[in-house]
N, CA, C and O atoms as a GROMACS GRO file, in nm:
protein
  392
    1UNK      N    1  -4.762   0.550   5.209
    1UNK     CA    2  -4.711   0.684   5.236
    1UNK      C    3  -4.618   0.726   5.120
    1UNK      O    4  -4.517   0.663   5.090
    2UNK      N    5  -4.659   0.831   5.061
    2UNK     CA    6  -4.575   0.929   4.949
    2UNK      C    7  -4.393   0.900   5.016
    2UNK      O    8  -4.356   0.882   5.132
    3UNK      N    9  -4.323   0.905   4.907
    3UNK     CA   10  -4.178   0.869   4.928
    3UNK      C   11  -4.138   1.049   4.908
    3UNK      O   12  -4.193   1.114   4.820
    4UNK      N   13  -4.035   1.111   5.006
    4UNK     CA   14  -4.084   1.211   4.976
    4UNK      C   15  -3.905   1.269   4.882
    4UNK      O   16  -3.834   1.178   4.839
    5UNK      N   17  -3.872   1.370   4.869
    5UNK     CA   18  -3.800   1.433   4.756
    5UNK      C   19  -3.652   1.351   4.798
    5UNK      O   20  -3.585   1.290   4.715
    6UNK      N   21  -3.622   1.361   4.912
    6UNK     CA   22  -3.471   1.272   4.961
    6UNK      C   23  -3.484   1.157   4.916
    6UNK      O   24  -3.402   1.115   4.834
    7UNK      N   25  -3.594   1.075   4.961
    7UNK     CA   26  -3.610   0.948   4.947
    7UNK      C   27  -3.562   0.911   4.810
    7UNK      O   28  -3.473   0.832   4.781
    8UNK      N   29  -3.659   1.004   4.708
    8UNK     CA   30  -3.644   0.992   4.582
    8UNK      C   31  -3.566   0.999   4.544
    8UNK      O   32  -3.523   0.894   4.498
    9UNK      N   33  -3.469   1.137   4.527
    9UNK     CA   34  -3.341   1.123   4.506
    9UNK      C   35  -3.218   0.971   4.532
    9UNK      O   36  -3.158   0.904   4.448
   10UNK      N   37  -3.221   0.963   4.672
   10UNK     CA   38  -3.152   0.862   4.704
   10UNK      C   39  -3.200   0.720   4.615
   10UNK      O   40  -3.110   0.642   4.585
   11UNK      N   41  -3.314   0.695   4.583
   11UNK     CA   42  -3.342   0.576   4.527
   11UNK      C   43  -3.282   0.550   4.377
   11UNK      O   44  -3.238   0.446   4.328
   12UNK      N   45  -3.294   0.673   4.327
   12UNK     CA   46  -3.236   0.705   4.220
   12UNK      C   47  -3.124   0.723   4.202
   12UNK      O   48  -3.089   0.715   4.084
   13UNK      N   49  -3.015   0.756   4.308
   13UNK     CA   50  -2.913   0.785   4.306
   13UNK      C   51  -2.843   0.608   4.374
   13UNK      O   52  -2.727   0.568   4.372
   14UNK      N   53  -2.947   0.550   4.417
   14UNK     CA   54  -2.897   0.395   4.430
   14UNK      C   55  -2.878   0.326   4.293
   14UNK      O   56  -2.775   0.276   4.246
   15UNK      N   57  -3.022   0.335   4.232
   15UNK     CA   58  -3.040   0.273   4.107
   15UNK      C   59  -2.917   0.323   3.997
   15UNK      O   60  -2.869   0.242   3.918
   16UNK      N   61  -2.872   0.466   4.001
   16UNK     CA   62  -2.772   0.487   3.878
   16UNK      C   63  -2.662   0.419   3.955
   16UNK      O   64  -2.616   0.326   3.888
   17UNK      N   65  -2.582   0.438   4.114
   17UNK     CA   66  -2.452   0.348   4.115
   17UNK      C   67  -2.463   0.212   4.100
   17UNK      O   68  -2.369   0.156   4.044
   18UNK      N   69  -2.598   0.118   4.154
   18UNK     CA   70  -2.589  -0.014   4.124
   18UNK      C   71  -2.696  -0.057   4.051
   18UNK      O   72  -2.791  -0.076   4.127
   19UNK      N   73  -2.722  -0.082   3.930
   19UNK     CA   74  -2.855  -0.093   3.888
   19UNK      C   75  -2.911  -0.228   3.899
   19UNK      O   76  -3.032  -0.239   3.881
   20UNK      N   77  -2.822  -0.361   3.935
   20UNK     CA   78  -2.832  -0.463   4.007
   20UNK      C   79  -2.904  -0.486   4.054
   20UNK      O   80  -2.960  -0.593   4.034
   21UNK      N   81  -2.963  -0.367   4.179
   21UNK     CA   82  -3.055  -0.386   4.275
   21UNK      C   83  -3.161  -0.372   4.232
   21UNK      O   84  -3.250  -0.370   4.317
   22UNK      N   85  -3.203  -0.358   4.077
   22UNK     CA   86  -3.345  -0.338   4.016
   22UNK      C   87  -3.344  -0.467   3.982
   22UNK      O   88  -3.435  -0.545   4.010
   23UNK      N   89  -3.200  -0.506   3.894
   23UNK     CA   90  -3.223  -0.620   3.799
   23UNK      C   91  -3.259  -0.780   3.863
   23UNK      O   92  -3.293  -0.892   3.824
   24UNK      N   93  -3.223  -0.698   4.004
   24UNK     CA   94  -3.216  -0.880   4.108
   24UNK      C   95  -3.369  -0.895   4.126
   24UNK      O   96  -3.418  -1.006   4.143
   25UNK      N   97  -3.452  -0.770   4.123
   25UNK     CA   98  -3.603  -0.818   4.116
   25UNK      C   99  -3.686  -0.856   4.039
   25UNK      O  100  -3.807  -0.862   4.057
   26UNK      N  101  -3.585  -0.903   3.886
   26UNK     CA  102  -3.629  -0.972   3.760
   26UNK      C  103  -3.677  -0.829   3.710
   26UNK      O  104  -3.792  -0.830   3.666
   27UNK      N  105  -3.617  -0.715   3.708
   27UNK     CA  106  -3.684  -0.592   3.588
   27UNK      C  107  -3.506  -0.573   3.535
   27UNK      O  108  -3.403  -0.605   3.594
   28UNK      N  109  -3.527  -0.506   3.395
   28UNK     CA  110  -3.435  -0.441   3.332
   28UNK      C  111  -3.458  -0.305   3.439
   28UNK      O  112  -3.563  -0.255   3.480
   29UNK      N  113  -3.285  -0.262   3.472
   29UNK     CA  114  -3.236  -0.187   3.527
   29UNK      C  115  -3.286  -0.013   3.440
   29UNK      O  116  -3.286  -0.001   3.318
   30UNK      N  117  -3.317   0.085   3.522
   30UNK     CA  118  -3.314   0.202   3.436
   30UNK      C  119  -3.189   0.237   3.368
   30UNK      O  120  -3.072   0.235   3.408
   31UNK      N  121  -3.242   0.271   3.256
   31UNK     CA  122  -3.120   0.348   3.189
   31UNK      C  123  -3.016   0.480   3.269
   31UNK      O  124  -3.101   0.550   3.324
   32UNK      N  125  -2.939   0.515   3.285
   32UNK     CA  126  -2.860   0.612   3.328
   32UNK      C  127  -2.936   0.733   3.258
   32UNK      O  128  -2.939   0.829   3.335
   33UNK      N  129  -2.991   0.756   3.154
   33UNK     CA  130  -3.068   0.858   3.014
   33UNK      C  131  -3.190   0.892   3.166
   33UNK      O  132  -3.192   0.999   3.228
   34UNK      N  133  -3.295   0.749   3.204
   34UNK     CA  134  -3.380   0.804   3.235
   34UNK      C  135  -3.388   0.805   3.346
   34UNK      O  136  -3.497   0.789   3.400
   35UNK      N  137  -3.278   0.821   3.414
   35UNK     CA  138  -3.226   0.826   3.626
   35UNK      C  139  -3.224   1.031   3.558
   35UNK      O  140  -3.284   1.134   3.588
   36UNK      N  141  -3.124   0.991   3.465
   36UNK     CA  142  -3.058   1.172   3.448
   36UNK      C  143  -3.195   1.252   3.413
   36UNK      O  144  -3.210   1.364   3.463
   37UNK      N  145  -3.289   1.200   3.333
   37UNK     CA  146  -3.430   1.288   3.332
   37UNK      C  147  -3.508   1.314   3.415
   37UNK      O  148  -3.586   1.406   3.391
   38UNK      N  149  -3.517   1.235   3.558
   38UNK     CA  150  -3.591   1.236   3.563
   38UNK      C  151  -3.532   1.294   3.712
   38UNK      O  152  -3.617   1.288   3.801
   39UNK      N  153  -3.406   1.345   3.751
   39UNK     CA  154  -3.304   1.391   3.815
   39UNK      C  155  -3.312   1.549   3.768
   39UNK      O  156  -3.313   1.639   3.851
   40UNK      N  157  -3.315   1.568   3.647
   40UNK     CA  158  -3.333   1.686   3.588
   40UNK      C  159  -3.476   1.768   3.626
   40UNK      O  160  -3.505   1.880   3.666
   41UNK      N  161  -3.524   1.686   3.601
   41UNK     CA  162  -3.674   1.743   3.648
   41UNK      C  163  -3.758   1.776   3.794
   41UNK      O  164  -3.858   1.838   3.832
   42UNK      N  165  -3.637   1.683   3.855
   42UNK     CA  166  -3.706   1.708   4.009
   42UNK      C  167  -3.614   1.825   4.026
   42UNK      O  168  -3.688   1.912   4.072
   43UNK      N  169  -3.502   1.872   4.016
   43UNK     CA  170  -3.435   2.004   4.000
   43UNK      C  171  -3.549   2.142   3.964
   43UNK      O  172  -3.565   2.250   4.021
   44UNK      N  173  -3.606   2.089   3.861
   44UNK     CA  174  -3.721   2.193   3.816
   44UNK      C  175  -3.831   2.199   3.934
   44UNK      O  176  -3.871   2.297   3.996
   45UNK      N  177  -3.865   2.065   3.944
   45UNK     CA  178  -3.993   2.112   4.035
   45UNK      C  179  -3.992   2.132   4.175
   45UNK      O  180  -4.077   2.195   4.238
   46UNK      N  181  -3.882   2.070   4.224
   46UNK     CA  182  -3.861   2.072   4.364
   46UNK      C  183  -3.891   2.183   4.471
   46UNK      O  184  -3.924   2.166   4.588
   47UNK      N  185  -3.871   2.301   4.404
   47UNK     CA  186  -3.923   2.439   4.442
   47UNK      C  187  -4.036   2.432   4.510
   47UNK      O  188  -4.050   2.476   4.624
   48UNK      N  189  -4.138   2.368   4.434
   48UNK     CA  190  -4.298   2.432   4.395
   48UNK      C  191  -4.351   2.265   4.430
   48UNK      O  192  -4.448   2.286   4.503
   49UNK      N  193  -4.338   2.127   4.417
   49UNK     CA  194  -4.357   2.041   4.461
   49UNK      C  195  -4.422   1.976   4.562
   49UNK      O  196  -4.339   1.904   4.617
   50UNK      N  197  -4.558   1.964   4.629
   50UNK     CA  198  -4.569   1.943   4.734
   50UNK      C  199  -4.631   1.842   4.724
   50UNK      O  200  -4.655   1.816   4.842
   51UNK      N  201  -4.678   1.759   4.659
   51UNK     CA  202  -4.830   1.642   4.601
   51UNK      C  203  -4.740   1.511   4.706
   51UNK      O  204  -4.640   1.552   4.764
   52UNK      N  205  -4.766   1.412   4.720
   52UNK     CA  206  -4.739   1.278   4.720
   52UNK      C  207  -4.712   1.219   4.576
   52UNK      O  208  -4.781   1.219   4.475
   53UNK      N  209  -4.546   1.152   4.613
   53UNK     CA  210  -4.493   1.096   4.462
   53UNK      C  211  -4.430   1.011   4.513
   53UNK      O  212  -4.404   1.006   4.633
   54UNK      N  213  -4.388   0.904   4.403
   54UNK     CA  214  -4.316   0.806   4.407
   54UNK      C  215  -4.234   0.789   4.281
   54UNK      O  216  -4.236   0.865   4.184
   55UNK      N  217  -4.161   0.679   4.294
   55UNK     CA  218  -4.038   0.651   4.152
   55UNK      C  219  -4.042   0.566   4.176
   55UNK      O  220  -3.998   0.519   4.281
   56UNK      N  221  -4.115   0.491   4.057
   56UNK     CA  222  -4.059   0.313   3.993
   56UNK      C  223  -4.000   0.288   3.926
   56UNK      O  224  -4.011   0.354   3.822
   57UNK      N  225  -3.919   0.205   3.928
   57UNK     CA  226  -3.862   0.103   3.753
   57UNK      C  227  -4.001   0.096   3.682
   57UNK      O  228  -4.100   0.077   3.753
   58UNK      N  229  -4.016   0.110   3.549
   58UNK     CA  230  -4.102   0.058   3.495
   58UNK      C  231  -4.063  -0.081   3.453
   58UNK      O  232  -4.158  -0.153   3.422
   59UNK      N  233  -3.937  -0.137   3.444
   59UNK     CA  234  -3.931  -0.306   3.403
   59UNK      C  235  -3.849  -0.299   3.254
   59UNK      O  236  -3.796  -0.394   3.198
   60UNK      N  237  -3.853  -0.167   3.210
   60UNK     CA  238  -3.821  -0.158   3.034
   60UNK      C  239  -3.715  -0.074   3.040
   60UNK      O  240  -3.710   0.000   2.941
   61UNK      N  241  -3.602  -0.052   3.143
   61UNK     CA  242  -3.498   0.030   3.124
   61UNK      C  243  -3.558   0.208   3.147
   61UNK      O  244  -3.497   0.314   3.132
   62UNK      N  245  -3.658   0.189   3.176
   62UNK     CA  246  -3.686   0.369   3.234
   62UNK      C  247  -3.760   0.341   3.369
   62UNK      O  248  -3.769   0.240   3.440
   63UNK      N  249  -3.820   0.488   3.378
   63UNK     CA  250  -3.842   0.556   3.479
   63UNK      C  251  -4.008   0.560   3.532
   63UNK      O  252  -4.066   0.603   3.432
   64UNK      N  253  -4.091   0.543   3.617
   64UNK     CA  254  -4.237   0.620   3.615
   64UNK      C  255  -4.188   0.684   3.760
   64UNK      O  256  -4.131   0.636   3.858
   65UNK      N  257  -4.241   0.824   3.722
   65UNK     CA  258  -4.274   0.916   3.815
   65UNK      C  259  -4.400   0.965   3.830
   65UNK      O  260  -4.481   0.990   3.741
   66UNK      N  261  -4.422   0.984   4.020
   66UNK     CA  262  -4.609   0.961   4.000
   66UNK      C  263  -4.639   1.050   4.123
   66UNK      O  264  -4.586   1.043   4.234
   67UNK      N  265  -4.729   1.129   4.085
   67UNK     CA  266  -4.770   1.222   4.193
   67UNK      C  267  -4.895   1.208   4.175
   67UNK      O  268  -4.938   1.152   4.074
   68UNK      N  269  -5.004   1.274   4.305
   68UNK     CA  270  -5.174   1.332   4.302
   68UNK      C  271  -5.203   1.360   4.384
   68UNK      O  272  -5.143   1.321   4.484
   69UNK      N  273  -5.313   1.444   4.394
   69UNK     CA  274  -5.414   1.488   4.524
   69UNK      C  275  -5.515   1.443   4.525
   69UNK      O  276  -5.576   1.465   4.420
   70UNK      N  277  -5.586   1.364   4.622
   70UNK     CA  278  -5.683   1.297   4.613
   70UNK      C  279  -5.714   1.192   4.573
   70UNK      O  280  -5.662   1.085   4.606
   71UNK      N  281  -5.846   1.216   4.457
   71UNK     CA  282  -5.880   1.106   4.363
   71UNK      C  283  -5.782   1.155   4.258
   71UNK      O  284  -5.770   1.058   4.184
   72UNK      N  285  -5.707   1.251   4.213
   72UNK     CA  286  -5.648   1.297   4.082
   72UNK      C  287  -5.498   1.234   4.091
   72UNK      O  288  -5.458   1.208   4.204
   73UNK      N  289  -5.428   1.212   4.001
   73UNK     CA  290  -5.325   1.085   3.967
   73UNK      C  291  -5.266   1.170   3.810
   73UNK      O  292  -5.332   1.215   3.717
   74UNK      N  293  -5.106   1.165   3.835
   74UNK     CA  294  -5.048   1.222   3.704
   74UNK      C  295  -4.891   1.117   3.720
   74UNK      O  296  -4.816   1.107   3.817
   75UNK      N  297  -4.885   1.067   3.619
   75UNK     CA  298  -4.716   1.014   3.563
   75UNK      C  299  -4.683   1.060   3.481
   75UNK      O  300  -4.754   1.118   3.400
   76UNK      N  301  -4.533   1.047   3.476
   76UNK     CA  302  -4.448   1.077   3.380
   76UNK      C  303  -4.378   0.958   3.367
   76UNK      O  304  -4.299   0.912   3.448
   77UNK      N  305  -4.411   0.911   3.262
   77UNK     CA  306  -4.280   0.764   3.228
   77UNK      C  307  -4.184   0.820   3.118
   77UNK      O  308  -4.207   0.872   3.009
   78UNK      N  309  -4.022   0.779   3.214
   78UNK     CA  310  -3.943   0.803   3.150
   78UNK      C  311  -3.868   0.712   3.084
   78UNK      O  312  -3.804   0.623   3.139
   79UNK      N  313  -3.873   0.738   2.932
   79UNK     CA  314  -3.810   0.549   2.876
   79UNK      C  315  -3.673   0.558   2.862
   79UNK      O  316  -3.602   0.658   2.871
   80UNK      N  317  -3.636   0.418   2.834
   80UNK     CA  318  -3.447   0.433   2.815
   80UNK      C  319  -3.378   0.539   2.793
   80UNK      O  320  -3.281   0.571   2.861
   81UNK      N  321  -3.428   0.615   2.682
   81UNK     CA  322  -3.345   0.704   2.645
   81UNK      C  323  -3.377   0.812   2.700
   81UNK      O  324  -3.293   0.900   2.680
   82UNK      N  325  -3.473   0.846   2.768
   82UNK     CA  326  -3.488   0.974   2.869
   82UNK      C  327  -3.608   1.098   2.817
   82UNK      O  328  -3.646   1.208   2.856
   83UNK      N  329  -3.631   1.027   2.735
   83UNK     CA  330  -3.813   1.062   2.673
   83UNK      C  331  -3.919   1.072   2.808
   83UNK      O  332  -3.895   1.042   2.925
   84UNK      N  333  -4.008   1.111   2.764
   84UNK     CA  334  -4.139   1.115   2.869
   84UNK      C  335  -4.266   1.159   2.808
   84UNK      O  336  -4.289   1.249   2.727
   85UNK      N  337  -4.361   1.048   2.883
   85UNK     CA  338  -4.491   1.050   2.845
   85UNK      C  339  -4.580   1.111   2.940
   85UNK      O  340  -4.544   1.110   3.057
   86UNK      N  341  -4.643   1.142   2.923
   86UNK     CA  342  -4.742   1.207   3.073
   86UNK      C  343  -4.898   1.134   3.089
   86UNK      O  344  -4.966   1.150   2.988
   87UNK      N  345  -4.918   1.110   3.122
   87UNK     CA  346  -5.060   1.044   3.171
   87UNK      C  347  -5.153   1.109   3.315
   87UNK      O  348  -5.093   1.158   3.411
   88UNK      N  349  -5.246   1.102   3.312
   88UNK     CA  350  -5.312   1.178   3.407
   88UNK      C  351  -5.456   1.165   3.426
   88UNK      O  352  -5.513   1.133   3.322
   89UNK      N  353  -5.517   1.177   3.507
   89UNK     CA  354  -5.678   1.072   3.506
   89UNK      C  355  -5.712   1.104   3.677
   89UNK      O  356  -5.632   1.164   3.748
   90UNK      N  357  -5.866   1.045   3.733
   90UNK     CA  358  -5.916   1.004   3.825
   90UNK      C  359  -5.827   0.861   3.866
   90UNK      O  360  -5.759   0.797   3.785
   91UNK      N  361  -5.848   0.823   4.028
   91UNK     CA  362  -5.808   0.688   4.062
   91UNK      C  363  -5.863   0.593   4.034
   91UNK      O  364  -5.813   0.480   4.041
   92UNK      N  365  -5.991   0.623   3.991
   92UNK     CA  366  -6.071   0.501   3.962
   92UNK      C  367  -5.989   0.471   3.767
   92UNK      O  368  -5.998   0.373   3.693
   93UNK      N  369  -5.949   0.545   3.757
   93UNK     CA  370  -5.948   0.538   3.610
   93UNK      C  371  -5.803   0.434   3.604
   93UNK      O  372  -5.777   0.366   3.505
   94UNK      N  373  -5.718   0.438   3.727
   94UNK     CA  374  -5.592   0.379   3.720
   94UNK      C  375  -5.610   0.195   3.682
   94UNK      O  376  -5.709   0.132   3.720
   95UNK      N  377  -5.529   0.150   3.624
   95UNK     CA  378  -5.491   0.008   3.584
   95UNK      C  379  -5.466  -0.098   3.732
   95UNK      O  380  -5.502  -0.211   3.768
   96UNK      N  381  -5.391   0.004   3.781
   96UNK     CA  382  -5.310  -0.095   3.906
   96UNK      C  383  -5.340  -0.085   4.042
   96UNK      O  384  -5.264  -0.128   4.129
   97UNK      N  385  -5.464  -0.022   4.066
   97UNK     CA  386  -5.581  -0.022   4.166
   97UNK      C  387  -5.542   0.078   4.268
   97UNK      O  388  -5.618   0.120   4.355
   98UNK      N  389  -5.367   0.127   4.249
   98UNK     CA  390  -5.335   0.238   4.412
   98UNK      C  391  -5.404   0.366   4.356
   98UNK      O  392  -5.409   0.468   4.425
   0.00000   0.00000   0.00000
């Protein structure tokens, strides 16, 4: 089940006060750069937002943010410093089988 805009927030807003709770699962903690980007951006979309999304650690000090409808699938990975990449594809096309 999609984590939905509170959730998100709050997870994120866990991860910037204790970032511990990433690092105790053997990942580098997000950067504060890419909690604040990616904080910034749900500000933007939150309006207009309705897909199923989630927020991971990627393991490297940033962010993946992940929405889709259907078979269709879009991220945004946000790295340490608060950069972002976009990626986007079919499900079959995904690496990590969800």
């Amino acid at each position: 089940m999609p984590d939905s805009w509170g959730d998100i927030r709050a997870k994120l807003a866990k991860w910037l006060r204790d970032p511990a709770s990433v690092a105790d699962e053997g990942l580098i903690p997000p950067s504060a750069a890419s909690i604040q980007a990616v904080l910034a951006r749900l500000e933007r979309w939150s309006p207009f937002w309705v897909w199923g999304l989630r927020v991971i650690p990627n393991g490297d000090g940033g962010v993946i943010y992940e929405w889709g409808r259907g078979s269709h699938w879009e991220t945004l990975e946000f790295a340490e410093d608060g950069s972002a990449e976009e990626r986007f594809g079919k499900a079959e096309q995904r690496k990590d089988g969800d």
